[in-house]
C-alpha positions as CSV (number, residue, x, y, z in Angstrom):
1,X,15.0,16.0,-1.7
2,X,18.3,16.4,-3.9
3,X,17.4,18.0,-7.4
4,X,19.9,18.5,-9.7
5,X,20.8,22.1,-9.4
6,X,20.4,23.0,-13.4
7,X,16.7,21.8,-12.8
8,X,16.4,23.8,-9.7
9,X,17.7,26.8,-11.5
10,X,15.4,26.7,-13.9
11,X,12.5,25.5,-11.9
12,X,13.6,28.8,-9.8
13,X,13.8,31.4,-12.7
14,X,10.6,29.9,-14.3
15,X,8.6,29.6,-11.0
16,X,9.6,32.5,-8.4
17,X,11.4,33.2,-5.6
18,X,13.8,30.4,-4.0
19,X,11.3,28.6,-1.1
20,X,8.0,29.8,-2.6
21,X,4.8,28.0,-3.3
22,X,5.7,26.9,-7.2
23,X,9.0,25.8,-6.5
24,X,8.1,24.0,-3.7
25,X,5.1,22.1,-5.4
26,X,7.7,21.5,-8.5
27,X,10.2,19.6,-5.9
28,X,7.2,17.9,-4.7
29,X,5.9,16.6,-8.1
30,X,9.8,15.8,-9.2
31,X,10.5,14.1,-6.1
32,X,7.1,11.8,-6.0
33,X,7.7,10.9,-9.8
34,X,11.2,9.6,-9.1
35,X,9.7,7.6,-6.2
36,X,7.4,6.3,-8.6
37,X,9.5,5.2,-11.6
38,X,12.0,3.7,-9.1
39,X,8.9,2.1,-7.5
40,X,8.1,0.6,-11.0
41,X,11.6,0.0,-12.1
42,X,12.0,-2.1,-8.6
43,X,8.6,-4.0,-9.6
44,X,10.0,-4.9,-12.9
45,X,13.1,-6.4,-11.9
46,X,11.1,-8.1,-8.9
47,X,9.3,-9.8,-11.5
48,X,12.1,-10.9,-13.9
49,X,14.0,-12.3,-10.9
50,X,10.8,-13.9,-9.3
51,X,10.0,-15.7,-12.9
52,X,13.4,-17.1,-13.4
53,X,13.9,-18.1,-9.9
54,X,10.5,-19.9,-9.4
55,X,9.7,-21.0,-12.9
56,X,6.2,-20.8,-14.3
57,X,4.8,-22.8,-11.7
58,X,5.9,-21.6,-9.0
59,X,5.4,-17.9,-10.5
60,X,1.7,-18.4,-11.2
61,X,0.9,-19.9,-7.7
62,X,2.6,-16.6,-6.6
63,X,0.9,-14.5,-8.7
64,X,-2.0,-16.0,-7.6
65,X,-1.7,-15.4,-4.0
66,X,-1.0,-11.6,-4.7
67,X,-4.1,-11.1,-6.7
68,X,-5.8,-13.1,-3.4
69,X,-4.1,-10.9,-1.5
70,X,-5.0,-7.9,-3.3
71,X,-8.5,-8.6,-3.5
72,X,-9.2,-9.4,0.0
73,X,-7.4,-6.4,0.9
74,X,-9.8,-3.8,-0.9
75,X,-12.9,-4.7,1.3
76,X,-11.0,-5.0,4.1
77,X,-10.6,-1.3,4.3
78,X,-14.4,-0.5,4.1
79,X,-13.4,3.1,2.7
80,X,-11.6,3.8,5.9
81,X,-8.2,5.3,4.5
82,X,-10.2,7.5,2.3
83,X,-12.3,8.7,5.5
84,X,-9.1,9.2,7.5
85,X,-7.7,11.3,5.1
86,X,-10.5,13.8,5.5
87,X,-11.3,13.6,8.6
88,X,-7.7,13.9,9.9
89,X,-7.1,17.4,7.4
90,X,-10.5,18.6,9.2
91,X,-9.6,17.9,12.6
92,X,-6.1,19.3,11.6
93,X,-7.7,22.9,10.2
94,X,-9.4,22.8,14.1
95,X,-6.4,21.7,15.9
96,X,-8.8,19.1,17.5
97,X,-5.5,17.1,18.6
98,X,-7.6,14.8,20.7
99,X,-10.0,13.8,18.2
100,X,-7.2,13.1,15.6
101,X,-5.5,10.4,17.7
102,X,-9.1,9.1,18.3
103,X,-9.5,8.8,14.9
104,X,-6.1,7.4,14.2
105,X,-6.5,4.9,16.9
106,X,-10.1,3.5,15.9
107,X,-9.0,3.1,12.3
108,X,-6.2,1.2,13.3
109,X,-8.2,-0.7,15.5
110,X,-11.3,-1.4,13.2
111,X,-8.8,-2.1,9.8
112,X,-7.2,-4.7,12.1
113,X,-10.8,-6.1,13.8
114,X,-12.2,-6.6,9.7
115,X,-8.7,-8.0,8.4
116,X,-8.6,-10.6,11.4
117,X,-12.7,-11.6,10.7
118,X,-11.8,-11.6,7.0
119,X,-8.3,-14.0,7.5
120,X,-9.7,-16.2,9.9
121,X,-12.9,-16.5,7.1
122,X,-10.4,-17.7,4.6
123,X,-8.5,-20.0,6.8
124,X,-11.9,-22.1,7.6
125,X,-12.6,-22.2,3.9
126,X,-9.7,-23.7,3.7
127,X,-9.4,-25.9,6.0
128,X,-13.1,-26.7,4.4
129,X,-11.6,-27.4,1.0
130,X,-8.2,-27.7,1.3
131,X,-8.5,-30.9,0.3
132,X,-9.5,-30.1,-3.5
133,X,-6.1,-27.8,-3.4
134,X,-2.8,-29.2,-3.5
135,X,-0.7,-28.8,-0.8
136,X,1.9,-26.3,-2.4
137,X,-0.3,-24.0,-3.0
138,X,-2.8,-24.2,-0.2
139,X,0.6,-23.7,2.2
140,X,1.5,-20.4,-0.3
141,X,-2.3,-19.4,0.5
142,X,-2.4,-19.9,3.9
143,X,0.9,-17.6,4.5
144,X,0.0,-15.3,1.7
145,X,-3.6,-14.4,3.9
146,X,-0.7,-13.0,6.3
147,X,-0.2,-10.0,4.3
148,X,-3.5,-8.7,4.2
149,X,-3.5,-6.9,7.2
150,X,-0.5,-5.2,6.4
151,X,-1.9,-4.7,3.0
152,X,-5.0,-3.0,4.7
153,X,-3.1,-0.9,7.3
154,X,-0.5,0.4,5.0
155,X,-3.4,1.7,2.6
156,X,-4.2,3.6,6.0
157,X,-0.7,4.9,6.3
C-alpha cells in the first residue's frame, strides 16, 4: 500500500517503531478509506453517466432492478457471511484446516442452493405476471435476477 512518505513519517514519529502494531493499523485504516472514497467517487460518476446515457426512463427501470436486486440479495444470505466470519477466525485460532474448507465449501454451496430456489421463485412470478409488466422492463428484470447470486456470494467473500 503506497502512502505518501510525509504521512508515513509522521504516522511513524507519532505512532512507534517502523513495522509495529500502530503504524500498521494506520496504513490499514488510510488504505481502506482511499478504497472507499474511490469506491464512492466511482459510484458517482457511474450514476451521472448511467442518467445521461439512459435517460429517466431507462435510469428508473435500472434503478429499479438494483433495488430488486438488492433486496432479494439480503435474505438470500440467511446470516451466512456473518457466520463465516466467525467461524472461519475460530477454526483459524485452532488451526482446524479441515473444518475451515468444510465450512468454506458448505457456505458456498448453501448461498448458491437459496439464491437458485429464490431466482427460479421470481422467474415463475413472472412468467405468472409478466403480462401486467411491459416487456422492457420485465426483460431488465429477468437478467437483473442474474446478479443475485453473485450479489449473495460476494457478501460471503
Amino acid at each position: 500500500m503506497w502512502i505518501p512518505k510525509a504521512l508515513a513519517r509522521r504516522l511513524e514519529s507519532r505512532l512507534g517503531k517502523a513495522g509495529g502494531l500502530g503504524q500498521t493499523l494506520a496504513k490499514a485504516f488510510v488504505g481502506s478509506a482511499g478504497m472507499k472514497l474511490a469506491f464512492v467517487a466511482i459510484g458517482f460518476v457511474n450514476s451521472m453517466l448511467l442518467a445521461k446515457l439512459l435517460a429517466p426512463a431507462g435510469y428508473g427501470v435500472y434503478a429499479y432492478v438494483m433495488a430488486l436486486v438488492a433486496f432479494l440479495g439480503i435474505p438470500s444470505q440467511l446470516g451466512i457471511p456473518t457466520l463465516s466470519t466467525r467461524e472461519i477466525a475460530v477454526t483459524n485460532a485452532r488451526k482446524d484446516w479441515a473444518h475451515m474448507k468444510g465450512l468454506i465449501r458448505r457456505a458456498h454451496q448453501g448461498i448458491a442452493l437459496l439464491t437458485l430456489v429464490m431466482v427460479l421463485g421470481a422467474l415463475v412470478a413472472l412468467t405468472i405476471f409478466g403480462s401486467r409488466i411491459e416487456s422492457q422492463r420485465l426483460s431488465a428484470i429477468s437478467l437483473g435476477l442474474a446478479l443475485v447470486p453473485i450479489v449473495a456470494l460476494g457478501a460471503l467473500r
